[in-house]
C-alpha positions as CSV (number, residue, x, y, z in Angstrom):
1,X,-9.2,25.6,-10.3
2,X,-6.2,24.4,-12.4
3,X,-2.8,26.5,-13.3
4,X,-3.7,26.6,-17.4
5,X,0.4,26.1,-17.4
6,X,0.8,23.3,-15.2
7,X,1.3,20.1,-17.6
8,X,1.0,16.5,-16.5
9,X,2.3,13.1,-16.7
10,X,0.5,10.1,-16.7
11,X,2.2,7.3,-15.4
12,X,0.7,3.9,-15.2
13,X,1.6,0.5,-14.7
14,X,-1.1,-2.0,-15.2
15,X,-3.1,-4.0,-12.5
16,X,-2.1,-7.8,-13.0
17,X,0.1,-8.6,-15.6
18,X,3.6,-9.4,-14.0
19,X,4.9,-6.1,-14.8
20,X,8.6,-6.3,-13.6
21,X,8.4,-2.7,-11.8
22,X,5.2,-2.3,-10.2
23,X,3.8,-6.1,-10.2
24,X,4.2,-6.2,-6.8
25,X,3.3,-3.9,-3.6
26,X,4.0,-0.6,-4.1
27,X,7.6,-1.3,-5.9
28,X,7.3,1.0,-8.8
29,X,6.1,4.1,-6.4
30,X,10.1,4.9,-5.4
31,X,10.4,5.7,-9.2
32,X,7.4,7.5,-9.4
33,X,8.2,9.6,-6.3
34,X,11.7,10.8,-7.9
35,X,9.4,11.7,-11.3
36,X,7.4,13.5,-9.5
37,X,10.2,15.8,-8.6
38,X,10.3,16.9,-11.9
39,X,6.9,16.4,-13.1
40,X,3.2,16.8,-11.4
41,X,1.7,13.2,-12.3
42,X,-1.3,11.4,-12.8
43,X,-0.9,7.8,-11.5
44,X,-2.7,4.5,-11.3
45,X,-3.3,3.3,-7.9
46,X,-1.4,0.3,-8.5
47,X,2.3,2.8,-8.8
48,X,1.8,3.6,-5.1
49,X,-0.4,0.9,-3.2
50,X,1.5,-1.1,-1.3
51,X,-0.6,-2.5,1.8
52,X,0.3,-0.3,5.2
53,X,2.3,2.2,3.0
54,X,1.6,4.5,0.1
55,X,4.2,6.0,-2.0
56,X,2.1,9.0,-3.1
57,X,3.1,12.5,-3.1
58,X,1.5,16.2,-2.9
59,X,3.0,16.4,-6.4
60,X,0.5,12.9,-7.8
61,X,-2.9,12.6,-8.6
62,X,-4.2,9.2,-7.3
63,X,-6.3,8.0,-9.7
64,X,-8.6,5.3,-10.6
65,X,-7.7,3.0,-13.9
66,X,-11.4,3.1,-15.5
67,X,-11.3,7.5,-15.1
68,X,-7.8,7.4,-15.8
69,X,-9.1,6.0,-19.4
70,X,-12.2,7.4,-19.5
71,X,-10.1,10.9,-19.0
72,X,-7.8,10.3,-21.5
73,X,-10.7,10.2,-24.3
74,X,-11.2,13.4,-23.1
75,X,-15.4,12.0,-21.9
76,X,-13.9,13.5,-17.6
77,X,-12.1,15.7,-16.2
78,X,-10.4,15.9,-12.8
79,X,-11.4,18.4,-9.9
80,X,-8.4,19.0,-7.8
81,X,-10.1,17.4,-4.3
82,X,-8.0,17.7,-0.4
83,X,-9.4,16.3,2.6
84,X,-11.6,14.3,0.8
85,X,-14.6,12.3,3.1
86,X,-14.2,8.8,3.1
87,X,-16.7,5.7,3.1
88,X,-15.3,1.9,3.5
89,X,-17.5,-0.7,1.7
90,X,-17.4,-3.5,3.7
91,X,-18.2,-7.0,2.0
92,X,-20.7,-8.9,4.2
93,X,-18.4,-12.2,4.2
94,X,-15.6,-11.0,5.8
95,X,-15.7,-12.3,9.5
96,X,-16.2,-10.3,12.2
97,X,-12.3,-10.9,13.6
98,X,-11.3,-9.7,10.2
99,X,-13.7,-7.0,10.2
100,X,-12.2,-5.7,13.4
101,X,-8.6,-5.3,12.3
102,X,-10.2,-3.1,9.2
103,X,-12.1,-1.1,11.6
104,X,-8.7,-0.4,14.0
105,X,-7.1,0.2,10.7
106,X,-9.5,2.7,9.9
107,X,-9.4,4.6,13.3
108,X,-5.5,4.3,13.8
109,X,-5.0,5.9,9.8
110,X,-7.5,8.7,11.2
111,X,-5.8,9.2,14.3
112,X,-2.5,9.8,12.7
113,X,-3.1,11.6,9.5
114,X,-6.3,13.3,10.0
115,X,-7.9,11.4,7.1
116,X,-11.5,12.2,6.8
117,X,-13.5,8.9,7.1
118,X,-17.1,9.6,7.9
119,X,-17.8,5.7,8.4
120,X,-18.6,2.8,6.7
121,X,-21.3,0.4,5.5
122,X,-21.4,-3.8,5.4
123,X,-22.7,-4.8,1.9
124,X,-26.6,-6.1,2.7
125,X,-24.8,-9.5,0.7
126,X,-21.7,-10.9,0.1
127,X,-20.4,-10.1,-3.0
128,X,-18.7,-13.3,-4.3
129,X,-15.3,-12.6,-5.7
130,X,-13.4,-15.4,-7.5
131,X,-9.9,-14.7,-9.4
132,X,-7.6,-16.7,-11.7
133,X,-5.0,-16.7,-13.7
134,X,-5.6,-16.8,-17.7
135,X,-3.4,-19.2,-19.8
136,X,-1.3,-16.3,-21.2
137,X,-0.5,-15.4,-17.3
138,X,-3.0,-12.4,-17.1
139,X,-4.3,-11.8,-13.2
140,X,-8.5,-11.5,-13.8
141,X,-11.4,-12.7,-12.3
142,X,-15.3,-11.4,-11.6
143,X,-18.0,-10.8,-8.6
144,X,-20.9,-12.4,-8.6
145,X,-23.1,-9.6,-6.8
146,X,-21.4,-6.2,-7.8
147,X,-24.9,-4.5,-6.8
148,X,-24.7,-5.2,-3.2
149,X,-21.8,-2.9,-3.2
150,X,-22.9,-0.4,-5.3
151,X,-26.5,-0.2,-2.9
152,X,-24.0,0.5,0.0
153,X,-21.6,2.9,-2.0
154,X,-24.9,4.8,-2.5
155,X,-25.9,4.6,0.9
156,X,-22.3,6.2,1.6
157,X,-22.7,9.2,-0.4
158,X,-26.1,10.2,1.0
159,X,-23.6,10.1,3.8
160,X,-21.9,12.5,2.5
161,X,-19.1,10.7,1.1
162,X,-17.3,11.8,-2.3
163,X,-14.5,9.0,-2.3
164,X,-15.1,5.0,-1.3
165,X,-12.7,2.4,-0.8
166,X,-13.8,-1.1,-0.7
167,X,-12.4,-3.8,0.9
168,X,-14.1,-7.6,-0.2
169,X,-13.5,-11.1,1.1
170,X,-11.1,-13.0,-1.4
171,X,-10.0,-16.9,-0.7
172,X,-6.4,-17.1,0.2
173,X,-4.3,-17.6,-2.9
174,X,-2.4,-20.5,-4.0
175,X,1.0,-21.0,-2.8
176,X,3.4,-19.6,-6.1
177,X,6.6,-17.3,-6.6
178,X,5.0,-14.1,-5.7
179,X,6.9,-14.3,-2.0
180,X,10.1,-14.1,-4.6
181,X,9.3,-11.8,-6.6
182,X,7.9,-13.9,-8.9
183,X,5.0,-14.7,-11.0
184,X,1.7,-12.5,-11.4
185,X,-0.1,-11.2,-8.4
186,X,-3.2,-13.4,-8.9
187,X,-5.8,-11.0,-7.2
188,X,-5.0,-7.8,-8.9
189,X,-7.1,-8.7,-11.6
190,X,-10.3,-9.2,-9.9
191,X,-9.5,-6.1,-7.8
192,X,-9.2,-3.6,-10.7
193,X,-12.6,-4.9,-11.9
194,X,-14.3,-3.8,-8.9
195,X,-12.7,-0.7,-8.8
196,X,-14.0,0.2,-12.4
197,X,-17.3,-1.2,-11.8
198,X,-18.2,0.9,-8.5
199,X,-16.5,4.0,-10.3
200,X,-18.3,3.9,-13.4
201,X,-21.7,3.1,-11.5
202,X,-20.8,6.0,-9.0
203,X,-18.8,8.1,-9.9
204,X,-16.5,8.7,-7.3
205,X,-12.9,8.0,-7.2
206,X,-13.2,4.1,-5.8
207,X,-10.3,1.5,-5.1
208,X,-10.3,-1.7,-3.2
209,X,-8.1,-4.0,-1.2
210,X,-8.5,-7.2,-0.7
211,X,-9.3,-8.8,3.1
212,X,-8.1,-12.2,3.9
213,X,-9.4,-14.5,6.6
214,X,-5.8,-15.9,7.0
215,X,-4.7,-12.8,9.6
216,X,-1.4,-14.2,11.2
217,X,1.5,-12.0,10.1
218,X,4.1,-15.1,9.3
219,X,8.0,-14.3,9.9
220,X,9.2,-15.8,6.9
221,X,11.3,-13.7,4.6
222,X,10.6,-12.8,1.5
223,X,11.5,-10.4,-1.7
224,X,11.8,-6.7,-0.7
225,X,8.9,-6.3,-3.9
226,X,6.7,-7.7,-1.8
227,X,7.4,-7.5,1.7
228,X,4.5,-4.7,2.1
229,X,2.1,-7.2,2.2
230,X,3.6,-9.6,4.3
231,X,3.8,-7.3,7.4
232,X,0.5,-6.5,8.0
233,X,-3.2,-8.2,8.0
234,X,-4.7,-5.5,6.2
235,X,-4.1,-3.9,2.8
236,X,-6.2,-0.5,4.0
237,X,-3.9,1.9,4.7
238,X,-2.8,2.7,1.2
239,X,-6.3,3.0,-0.1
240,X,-7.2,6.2,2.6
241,X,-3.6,7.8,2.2
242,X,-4.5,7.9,-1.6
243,X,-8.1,8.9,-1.3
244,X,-7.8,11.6,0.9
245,X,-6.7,13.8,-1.9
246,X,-7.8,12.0,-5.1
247,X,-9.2,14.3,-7.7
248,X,-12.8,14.2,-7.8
249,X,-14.8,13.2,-11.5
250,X,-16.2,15.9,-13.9
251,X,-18.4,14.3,-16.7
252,X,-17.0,16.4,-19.6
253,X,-14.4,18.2,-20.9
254,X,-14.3,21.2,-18.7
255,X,-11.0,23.4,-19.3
256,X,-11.4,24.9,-15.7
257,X,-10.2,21.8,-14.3
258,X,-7.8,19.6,-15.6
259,X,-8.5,17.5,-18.7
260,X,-5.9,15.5,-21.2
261,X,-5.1,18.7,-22.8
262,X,-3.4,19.5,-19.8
263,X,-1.1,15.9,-20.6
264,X,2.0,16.4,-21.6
265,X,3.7,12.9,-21.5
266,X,2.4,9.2,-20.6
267,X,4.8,6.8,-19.3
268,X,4.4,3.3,-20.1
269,X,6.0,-0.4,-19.8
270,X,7.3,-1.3,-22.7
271,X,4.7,-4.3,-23.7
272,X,1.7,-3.1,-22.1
273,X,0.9,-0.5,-24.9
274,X,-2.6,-2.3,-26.0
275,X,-4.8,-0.3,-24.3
276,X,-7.3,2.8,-25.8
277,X,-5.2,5.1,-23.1
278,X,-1.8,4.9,-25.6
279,X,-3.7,4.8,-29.0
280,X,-5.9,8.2,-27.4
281,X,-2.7,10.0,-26.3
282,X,-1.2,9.3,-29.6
283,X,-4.8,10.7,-31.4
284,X,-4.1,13.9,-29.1
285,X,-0.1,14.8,-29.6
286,X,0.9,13.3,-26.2
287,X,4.5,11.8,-26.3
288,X,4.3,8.0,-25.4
289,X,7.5,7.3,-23.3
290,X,8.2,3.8,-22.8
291,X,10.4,1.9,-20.5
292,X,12.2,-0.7,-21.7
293,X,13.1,-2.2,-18.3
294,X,9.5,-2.5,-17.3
295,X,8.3,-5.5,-19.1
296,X,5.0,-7.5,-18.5
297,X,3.5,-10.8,-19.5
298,X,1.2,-9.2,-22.3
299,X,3.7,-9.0,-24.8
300,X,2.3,-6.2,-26.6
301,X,5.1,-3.4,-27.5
302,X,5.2,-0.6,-30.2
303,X,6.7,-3.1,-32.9
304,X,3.8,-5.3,-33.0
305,X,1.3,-2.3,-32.6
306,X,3.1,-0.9,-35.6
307,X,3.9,2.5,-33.5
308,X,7.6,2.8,-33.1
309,X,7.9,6.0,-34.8
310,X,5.2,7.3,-32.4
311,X,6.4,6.5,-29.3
312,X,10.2,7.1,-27.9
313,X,11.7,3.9,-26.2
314,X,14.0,5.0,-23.0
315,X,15.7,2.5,-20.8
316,X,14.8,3.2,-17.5
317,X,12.6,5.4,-15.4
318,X,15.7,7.5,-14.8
319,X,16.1,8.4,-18.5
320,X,12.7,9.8,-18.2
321,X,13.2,12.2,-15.5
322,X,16.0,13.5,-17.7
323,X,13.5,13.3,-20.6
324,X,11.2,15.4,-18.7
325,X,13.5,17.5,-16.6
326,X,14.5,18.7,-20.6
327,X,10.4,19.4,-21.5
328,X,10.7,21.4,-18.4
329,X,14.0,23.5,-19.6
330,X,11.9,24.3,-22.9
């Protein structure tokens, strides 16, 4: 049950749109963990993903983009969940060599943190994933079978499970800047999509990684934004560290968990304010903070949105934990 006095803030950084802090694996989650000093928060799994690592804290509640939404127009609300049980959605291309290392991934995150993963399921088809790049630089992309994952995240929770994470074959990217810290990150996209799907159809918290047939950890170096994902064959490990305690979905507005009344602040890149999460936190009295260093390729900032006597413009993620370390003195 929720402390009625506790207050939250939402802090997001959008899946596949170049953002400058958090457009690459895991490199917004150091600023998140200092906020979260201050400030219980609701993040994106995108803040804190970043391949074999996770950024997340006891003070964050990892949380899917489509519920994130969907809670902010007040339709959910979030049961505080620990210990949460597990199931891995397997796509049915991924080799068996591939499958492997996920399956050691699996056991090795259980053996060292405990996590609660009471097994998995391989999709009865493959699923079909394809990602691009739009014109305007936006990471999308779509699945061609999104029910063969669904059948086998239902066959998971008759399992028992209450949280899935899905890992689907992708084709290995194009060569482009990523490496350098450059350029969008091409599958994020296509990921979030499946994420939203299998949550909305299920309603569970549910995130996905991405599994490669390309396996061979290569010794070049590259930018410290996205070395997380060049040190390991699997992206796993980040998905099961979040999941274990993700909140768990309430259709409704139920005031003895937490809902968006309990949001005090949402914390925002600066150009990324075109979604129905700012204009609903606006609609409800929640300040907008955005971040001025934190830009993405979407262009779309309180000027041209008409807002910028409705939302307060800071700097950098350190001006908001004095922002909020001053709510928290009122």
């Amino acid at each position: 049950m929720k402390n009625s006095k506790k207050k939250y803030s939402v802090f997001i950084v959008p899946t596949g749109v170049g953002a400058k802090i958090g457009g690459f694996a895991g490199d917004a989650g150091a600023f998140a963990r200092k906020i979260s000093k201050e400030f219980p928060l609701i993040v994106n799994p995108n803040v804190v993903n970043a391949a074999c690592f996770s950024a997340i804290t006891d003070n964050m509640l990892y949380t899917e983009g489509y519920t994130i939404t969907e809670f902010m127009k007040g339709n959910i609300s979030l049961i505080p969940s620990q210990n949460n049980k597990i199931g891995v959605i397997f796509d049915k291309a991924i080799s068996q060599d591939v499958l492997n290392i996920h399956i050691n991934t699996i056991n090795a995150v259980k053996t060292v943190y405990g996590i609660d993963v009471i097994g998995w399921e391989i999709s009865d088809e493959e699923s079909g994933v394809d990602f691009y790049t739009t014109e305007s630089g936006i990471s999308t992309g779509g699945v061609k079978n999104t029910q063969t994952l669904i059948d086998a995240g239902k066959k998971l929770i008759a399992r028992g499970a209450n949280a899935l994470a899905v890992v689907c074959k992708f084709d290995e990217p194009e060569e482009d800047g990523y490496a350098n810290g450059e350029c969008v990150d091409v599958v994020g996209g296509a990921e979030a999509i499946i994420s939203h799907c299998l949550t909305k159809e299920l309603n569970v918290p549910t995130v996905h990684a991405p599994a490669f047939e390309e396996y061979a950890i290569k010794p070049d170096l590259v930018h410290p934004k996205a070395a997380a994902e060049y040190i390991t064959p699997t992206f796993l490990p980040c998905l099961l560290l979040g999941l274990q305690n993700a909140p768990l979905i309430k259709n409704g507005l139920d005031e003895n968990f937490i809902t968006v009344n309990d949001v005090k602040t949402l914390i925002m890149p600066k150009n990324s304010l075109g979604s129905s999460i700012v204009t609903n936190a606006i609609e409800k009295g929640i300040i907008v903070l955005t971040i001025e260093e934190n830009t993405t390729v979407l262009n779309v900032d309180a000027d041209s949105l008409g807002l910028s006597d409705k939302v307060i413009s800071l700097k950098n993620y350190d001006e908001s934990i004095k922002f909020l370390r001053g709510l928290n003195e009122k």
